[in-house]
N, C-alpha and C positions, 0 to 999 in steps of 0.2 A: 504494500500500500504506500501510493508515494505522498509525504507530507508536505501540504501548502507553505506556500512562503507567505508571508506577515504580507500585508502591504508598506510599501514605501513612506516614506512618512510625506512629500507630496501630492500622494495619493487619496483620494478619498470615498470613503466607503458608504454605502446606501445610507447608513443611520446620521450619518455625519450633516450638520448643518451648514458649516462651512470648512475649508482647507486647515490643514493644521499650522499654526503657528498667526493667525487670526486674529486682529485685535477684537477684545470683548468677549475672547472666548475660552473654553478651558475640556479639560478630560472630565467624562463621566463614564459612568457604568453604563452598558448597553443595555437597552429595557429588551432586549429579544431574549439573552442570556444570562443577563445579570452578572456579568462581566465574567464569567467562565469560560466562554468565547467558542463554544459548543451547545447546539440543539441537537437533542437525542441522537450523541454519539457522533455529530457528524460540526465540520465549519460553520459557525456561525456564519449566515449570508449577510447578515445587518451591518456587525461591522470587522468584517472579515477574519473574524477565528482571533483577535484581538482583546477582545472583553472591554473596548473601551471604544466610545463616540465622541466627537467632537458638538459641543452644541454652545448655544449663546446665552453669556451669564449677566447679571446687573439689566435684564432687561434689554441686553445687545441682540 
């Protein structure tokens, strides 16, 4: 079984709000996984097998 590579970190993944490194924004836990980074044994698709989403904080 061959194992996925992470996404890049310019990359961005379906749960993600915006790119990383984003003013106003920060890491969170991904609500598909809850930051495990796995749905029943398999890649998380949300935010790719990562356990973390990029999303907008302070209202950004």
């Amino acid at each position: 079984m061959k194992t996925a590579e992470p996404p890049k970190q310019s990359e961005m993944n379906p749960a993600d709000q915006a790119p990383p490194g984003t003013a106003g924004t920060g890491d969170s836990l991904c609500p598909e996984c809850s930051g495990k980074g796995t749905v029943n044994g398999r890649r998380c698709e949300a935010c790719g097998g990562t356990g973390i989403v990029i999303e907008g904080v302070g209202g950004a």
